[in-house]
py3Dmol code that shows the C-alpha trace and the ligand (Angstrom):
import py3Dmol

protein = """\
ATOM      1  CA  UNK A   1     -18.285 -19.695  58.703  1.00  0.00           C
ATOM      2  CA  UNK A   2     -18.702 -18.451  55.081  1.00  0.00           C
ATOM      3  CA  UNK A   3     -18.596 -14.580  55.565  1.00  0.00           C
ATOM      4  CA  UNK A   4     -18.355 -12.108  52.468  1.00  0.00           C
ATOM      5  CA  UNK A   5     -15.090 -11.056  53.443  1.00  0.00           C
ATOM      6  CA  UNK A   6     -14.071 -14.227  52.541  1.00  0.00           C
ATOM      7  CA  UNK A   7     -15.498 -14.523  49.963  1.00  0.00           C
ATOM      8  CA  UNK A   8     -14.474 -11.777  48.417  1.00  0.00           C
ATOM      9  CA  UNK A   9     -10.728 -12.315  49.546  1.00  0.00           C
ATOM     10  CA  UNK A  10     -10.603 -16.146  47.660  1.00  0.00           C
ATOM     11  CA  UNK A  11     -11.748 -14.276  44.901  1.00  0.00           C
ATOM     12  CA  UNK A  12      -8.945 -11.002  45.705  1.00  0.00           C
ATOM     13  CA  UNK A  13      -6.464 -13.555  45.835  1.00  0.00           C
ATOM     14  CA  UNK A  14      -7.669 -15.457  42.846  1.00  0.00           C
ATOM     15  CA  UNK A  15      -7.410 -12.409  40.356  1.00  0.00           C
ATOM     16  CA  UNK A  16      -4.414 -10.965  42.071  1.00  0.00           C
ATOM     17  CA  UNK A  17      -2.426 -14.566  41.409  1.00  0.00           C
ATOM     18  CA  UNK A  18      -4.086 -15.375  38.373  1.00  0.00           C
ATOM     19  CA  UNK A  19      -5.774 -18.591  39.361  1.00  0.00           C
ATOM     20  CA  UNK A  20      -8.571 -19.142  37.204  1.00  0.00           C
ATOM     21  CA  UNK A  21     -12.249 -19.782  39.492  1.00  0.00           C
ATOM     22  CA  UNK A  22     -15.551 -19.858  38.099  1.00  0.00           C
ATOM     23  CA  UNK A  23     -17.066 -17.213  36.471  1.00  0.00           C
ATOM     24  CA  UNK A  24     -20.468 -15.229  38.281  1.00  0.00           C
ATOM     25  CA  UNK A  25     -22.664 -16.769  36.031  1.00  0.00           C
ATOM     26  CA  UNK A  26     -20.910 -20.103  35.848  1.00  0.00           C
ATOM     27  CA  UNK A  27     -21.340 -20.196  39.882  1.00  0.00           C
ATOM     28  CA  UNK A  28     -24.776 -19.156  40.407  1.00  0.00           C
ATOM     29  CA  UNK A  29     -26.365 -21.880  37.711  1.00  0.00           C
ATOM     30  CA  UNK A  30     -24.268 -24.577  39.272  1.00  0.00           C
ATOM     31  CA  UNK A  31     -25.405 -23.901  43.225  1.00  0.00           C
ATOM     32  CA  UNK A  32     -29.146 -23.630  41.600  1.00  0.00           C
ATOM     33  CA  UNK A  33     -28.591 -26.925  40.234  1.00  0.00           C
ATOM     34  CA  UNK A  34     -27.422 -28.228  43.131  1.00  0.00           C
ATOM     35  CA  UNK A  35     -30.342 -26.950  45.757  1.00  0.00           C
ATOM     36  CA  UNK A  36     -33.093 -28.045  43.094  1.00  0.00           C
ATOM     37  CA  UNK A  37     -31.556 -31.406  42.590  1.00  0.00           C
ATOM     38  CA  UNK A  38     -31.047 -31.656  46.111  1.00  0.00           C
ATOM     39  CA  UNK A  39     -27.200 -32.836  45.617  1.00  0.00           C
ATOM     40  CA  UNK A  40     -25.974 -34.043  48.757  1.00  0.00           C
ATOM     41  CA  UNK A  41     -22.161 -35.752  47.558  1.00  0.00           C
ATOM     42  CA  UNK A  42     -20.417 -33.833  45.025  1.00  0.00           C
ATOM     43  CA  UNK A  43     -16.924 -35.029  43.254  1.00  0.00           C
ATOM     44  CA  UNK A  44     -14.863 -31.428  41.906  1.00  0.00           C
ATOM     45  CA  UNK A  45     -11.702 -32.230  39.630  1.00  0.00           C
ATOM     46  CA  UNK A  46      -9.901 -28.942  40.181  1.00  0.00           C
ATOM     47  CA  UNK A  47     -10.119 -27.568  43.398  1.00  0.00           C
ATOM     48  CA  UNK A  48      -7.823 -24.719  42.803  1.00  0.00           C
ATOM     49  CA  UNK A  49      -8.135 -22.559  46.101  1.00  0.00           C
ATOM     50  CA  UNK A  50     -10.948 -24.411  47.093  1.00  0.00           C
ATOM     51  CA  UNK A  51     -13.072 -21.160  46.388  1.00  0.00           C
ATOM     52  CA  UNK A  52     -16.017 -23.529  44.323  1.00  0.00           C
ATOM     53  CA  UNK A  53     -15.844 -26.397  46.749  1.00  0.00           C
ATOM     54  CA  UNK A  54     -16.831 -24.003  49.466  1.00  0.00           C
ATOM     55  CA  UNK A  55     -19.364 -22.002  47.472  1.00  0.00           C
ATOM     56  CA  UNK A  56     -21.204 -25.722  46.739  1.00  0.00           C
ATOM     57  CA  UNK A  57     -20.757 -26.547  50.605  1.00  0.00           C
ATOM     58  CA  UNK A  58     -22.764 -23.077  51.601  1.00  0.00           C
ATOM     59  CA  UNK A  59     -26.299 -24.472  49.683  1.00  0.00           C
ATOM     60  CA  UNK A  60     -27.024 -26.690  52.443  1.00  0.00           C
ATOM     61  CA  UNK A  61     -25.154 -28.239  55.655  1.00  0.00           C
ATOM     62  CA  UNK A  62     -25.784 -32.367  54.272  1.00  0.00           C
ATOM     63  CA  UNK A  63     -23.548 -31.196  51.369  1.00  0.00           C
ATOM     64  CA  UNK A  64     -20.124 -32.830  51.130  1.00  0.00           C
ATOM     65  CA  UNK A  65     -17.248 -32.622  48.548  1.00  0.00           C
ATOM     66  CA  UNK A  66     -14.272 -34.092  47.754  1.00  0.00           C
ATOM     67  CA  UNK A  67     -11.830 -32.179  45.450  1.00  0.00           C
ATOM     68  CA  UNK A  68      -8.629 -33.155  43.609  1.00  0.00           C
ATOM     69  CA  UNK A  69      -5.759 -30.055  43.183  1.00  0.00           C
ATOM     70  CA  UNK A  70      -2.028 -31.224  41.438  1.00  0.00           C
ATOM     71  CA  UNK A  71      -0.801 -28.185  42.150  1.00  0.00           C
ATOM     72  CA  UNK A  72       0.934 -27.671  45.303  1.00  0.00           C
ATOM     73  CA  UNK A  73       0.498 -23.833  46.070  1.00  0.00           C
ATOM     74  CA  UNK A  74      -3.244 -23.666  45.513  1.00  0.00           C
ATOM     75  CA  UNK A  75      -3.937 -26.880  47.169  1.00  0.00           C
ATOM     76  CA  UNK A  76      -2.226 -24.912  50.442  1.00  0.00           C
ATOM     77  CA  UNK A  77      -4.019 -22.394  49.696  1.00  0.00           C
ATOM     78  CA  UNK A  78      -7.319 -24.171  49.571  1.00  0.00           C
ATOM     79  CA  UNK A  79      -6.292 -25.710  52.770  1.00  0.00           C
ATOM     80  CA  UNK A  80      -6.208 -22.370  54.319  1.00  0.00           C
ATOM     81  CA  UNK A  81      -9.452 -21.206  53.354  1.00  0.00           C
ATOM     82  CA  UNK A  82     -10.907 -24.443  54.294  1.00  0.00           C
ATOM     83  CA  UNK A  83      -9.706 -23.715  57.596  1.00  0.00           C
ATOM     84  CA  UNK A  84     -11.427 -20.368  57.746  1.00  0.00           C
ATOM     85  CA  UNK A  85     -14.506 -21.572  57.071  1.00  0.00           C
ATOM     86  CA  UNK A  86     -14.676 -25.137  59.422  1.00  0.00           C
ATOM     87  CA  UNK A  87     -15.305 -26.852  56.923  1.00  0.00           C
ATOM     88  CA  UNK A  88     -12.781 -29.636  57.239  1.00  0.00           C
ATOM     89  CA  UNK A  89     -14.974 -32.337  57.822  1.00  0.00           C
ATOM     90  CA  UNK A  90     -17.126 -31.685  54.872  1.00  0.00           C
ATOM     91  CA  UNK A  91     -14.306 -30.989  52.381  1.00  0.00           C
ATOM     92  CA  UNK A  92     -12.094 -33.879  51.396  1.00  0.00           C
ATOM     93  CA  UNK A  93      -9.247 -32.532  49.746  1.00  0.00           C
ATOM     94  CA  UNK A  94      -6.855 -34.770  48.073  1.00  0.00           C
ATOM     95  CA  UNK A  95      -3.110 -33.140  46.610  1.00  0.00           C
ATOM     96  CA  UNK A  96      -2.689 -35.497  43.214  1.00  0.00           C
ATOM     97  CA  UNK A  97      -2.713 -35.736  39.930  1.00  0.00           C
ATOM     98  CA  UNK A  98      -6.427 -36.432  39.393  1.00  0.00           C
ATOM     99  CA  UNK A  99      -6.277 -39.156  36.385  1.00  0.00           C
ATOM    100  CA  UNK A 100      -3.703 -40.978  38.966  1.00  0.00           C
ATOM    101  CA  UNK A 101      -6.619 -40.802  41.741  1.00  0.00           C
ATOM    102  CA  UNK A 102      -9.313 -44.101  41.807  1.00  0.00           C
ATOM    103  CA  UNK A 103     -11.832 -43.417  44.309  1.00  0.00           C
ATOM    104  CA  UNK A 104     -14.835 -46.289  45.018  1.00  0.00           C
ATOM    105  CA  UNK A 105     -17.226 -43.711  46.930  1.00  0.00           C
ATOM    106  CA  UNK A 106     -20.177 -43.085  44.477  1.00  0.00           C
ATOM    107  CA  UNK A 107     -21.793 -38.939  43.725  1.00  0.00           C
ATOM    108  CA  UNK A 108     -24.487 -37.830  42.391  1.00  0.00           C
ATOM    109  CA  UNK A 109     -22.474 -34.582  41.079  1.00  0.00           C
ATOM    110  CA  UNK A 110     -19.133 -34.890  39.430  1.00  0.00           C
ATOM    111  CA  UNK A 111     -17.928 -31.293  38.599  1.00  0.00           C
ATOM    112  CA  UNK A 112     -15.039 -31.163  35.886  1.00  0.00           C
ATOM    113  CA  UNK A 113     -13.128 -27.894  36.474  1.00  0.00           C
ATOM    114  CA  UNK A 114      -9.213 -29.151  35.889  1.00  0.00           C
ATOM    115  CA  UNK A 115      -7.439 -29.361  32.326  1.00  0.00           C
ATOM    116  CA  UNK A 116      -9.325 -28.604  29.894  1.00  0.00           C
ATOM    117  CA  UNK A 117      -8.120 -30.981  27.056  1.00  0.00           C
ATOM    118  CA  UNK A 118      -8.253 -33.764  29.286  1.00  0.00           C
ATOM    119  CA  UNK A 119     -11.922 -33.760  30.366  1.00  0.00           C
ATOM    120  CA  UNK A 120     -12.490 -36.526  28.508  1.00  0.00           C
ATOM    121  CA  UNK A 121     -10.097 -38.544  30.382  1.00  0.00           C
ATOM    122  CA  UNK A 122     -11.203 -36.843  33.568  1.00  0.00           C
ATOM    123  CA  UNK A 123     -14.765 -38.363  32.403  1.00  0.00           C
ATOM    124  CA  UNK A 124     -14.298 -41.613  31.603  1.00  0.00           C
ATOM    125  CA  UNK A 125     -11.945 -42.006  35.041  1.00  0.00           C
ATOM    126  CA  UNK A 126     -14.411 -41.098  37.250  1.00  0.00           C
ATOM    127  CA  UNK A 127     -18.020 -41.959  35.566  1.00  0.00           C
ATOM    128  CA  UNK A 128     -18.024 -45.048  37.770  1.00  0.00           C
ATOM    129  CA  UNK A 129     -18.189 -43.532  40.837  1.00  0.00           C
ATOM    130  CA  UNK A 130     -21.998 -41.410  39.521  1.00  0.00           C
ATOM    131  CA  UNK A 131     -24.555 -42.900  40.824  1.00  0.00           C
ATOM    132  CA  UNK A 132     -27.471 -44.027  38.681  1.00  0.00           C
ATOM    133  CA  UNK A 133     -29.296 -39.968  37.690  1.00  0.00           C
ATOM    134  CA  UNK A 134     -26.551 -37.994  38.495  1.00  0.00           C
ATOM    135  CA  UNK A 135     -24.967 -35.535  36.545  1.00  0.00           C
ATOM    136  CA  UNK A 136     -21.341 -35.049  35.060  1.00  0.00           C
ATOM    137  CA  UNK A 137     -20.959 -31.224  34.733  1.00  0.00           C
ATOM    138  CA  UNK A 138     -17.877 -29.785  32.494  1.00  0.00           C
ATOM    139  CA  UNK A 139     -16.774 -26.084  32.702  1.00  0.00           C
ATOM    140  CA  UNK A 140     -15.194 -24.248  30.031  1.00  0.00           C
ATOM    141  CA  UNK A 141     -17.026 -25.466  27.410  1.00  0.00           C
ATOM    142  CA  UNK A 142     -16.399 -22.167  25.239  1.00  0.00           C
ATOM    143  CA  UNK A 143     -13.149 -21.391  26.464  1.00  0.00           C
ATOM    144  CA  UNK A 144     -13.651 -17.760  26.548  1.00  0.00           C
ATOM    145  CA  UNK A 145     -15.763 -17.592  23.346  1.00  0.00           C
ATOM    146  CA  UNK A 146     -12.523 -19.687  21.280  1.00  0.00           C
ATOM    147  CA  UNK A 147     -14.849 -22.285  20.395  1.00  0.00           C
ATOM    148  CA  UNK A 148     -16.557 -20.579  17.809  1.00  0.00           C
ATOM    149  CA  UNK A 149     -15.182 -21.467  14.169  1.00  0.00           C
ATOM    150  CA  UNK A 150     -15.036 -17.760  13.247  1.00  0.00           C
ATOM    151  CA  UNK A 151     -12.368 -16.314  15.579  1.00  0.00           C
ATOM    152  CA  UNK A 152     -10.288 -19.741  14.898  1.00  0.00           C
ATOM    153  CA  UNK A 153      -8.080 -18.680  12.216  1.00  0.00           C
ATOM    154  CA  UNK A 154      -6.248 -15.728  14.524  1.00  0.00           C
ATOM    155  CA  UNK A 155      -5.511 -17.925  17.535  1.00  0.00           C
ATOM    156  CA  UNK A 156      -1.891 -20.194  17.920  1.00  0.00           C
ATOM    157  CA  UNK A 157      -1.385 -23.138  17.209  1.00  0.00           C
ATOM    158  CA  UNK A 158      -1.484 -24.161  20.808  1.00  0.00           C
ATOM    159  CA  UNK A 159      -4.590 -22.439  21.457  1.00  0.00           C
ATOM    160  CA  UNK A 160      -5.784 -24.403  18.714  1.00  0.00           C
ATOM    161  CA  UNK A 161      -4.952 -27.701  19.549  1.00  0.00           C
ATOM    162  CA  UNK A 162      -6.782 -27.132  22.571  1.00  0.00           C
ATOM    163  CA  UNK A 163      -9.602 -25.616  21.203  1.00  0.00           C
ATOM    164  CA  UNK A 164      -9.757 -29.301  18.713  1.00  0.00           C
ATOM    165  CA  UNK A 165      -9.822 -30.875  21.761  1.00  0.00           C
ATOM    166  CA  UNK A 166     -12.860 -29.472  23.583  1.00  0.00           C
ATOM    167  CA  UNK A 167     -14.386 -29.146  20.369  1.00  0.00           C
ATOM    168  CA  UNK A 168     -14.112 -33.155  20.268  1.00  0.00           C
ATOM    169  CA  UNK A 169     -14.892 -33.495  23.746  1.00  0.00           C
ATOM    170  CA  UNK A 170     -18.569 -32.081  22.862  1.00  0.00           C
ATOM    171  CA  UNK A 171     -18.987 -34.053  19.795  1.00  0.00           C
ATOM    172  CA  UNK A 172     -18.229 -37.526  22.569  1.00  0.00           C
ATOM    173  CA  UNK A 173     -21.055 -36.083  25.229  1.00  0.00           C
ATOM    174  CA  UNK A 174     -23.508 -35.503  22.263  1.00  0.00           C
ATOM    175  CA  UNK A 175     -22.866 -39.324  21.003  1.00  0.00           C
ATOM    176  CA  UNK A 176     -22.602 -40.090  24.596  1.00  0.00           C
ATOM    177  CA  UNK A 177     -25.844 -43.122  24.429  1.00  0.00           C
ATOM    178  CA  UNK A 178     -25.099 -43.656  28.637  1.00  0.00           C
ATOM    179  CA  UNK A 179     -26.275 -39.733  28.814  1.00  0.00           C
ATOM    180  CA  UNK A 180     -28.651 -37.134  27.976  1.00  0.00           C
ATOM    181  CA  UNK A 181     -26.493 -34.086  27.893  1.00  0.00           C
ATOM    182  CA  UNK A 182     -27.140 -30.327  27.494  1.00  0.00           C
ATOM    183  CA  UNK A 183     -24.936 -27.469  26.382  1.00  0.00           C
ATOM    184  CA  UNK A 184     -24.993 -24.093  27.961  1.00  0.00           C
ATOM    185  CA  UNK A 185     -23.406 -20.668  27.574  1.00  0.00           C
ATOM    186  CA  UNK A 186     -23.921 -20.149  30.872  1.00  0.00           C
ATOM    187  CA  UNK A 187     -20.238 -18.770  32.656  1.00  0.00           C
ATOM    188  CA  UNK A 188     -17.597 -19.956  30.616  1.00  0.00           C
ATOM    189  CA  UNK A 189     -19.985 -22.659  28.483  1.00  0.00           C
ATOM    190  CA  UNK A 190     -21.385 -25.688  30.650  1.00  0.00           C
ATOM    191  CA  UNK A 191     -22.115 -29.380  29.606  1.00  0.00           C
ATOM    192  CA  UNK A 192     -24.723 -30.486  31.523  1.00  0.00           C
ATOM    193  CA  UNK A 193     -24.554 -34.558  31.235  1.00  0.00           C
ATOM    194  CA  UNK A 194     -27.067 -36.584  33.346  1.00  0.00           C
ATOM    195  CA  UNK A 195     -26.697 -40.127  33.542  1.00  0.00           C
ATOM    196  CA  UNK A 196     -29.587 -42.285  32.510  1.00  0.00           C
TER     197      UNK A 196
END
"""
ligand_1 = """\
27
SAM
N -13.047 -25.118 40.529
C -12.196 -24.021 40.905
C -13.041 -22.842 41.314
O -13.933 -22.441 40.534
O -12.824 -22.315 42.413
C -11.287 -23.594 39.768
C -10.439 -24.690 39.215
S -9.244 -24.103 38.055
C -10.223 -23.628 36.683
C -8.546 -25.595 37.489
C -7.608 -26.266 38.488
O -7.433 -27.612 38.090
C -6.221 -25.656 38.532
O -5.944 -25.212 39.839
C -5.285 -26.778 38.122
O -4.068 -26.812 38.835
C -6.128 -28.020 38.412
N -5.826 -29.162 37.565
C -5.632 -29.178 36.230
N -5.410 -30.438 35.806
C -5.466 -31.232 36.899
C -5.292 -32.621 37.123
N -5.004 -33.434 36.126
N -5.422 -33.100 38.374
C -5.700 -32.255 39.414
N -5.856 -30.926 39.267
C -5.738 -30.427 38.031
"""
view = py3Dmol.view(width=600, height=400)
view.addModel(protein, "pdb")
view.setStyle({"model": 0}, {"cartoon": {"style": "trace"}})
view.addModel(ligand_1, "xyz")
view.setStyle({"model": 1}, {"stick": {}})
view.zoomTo()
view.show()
C-alpha cells in the first residue's frame, strides 16, 4: 500500500544518505504527464531506492515499470520498499549496469534519471524499445541551475566537463529529426522528447 509514512521515510532516508530522488516539482509534472497521457508501461534508468518507480505506479493500478539500479545498496534498498508497498509484480527491477542491459519489451515512457553525462548513450540504447508516440523524458537538464553560461567560469573542471556534456546532450534532442522535443525548468530542468 502506498501510505505517507512511506513516503515520507524513502524520502527521510534519501536526504539522510544522500541519494539524489526527484525534486517536488520534477515529480508532480511527470505523474501529470503520465495520468493525461494515460501511460500504462514505463522504462526508468535509475531506480535509486525505487522512491520514483513507486510514485509513477500510485497514478493508476494498469501502470507497470521496469527500472535499472548499478548500484548495489540502493537497489536493496529499493527492493525493500518495493516490498512495503506489494508492488512486486508491477515493478521489475533489474541490478545492472544499464548501457549493458538490452531489453525487447516496447514503452510508451522511457524516464532517464541515471548518469547524467551519459544520457545520450542511455538514449540511443533504449529508443528502440518506445513505441511509435511515446515519450523519452530526461531529468537534470539544468543540473542545479550549472547550465547557465554565467555561473560557468567558478565551477571545476569536472563540474565542467559534465556540464559540456548535458549542454551537448540538448543541442542532439533539439536536432533530434525522429522527435519533437521540449525543454522545461520544471524540477531539476526536463526534456520532454516525444517520438513522432
Ligand atoms: N529516479 C530516482 C528517483 O527519483 O527516485 C532517482 C535516481 S538517481 C538521480 C540516479 C540513479 O541512477 C543512482 O542511484 C545511480 O546509481 C543510478 N545510475 C547511474 N548510472 C547508472 C547506470 N549506468 N546504470 C544503472 N544505474 C545508474
Amino acid at each position: 500500500m502506498l501510505s505517507n509514512d512511506l513516503i515520507k521515510n524513502m524520502k527521510d532516508y534519501a536526504k539522510a544518505n544522500n541519494v539524489p530522488i526527484m525534486t517536488e516539482g520534477g515529480m508532480h509534472y511527470l505523474l501529470k504527464y503520465i495520468k493525461k497521457n494515460k501511460i500504462k508501461n514505463i522504462l526508468e534508468v535509475g531506480t535509486a531506492i525505487g522512491y520514483s518507480a513507486i510514485m509513477m505506479c500510485g497514478v493508476s493500478e494498469d501502470i507497470k515499470v521496469t527500472t535499472i539500479e548499478r548500484d548495489e545498496k540502493r537497489y536493496l534498498e529499493a527492493i525493500k520498499n518495493i516490498k512495503k508497498t506489494g508492488l512486486e509484480d508491477r515493478i521489475h527491477l533489474i541490478y545492472n549496469d544499464a548501457l549493458n542491459v538490452r531489453l525487447d519489451d516496447k514503452y510508451d515512457l522511457i524516464f532517464i534519471d541515471a548518469a547524467k553525462a551519459q544520457n545520450r548513450k542511455f538514449f540511443e540504447r533504449f529508443e528502440h524499445n518506445l513505441i511509435d508516440g511515446g515519450t523519452i523524458i530526461t531529468d537534470n537538464m539544468n543540473f542545479h541551475g550549472l547550465v547557465d553560461e554565467e555561473v560557468e567560469a567558478s565551477i571545476s573542471r569536472n563540474l565542467r566537463q559534465l556540464v559540456r556534456k548535458i549542454r551537448e546532450y540538448r543541442v542532439y534532442l533539439e536536432e533530434n529529426p525522429k522527435y519533437d522535443t521540449e525543454f522545461l525548468d520544471t524540477g531539476d530542468g526536463m526534456a520532454i522528447s516525444v517520438k513522432k
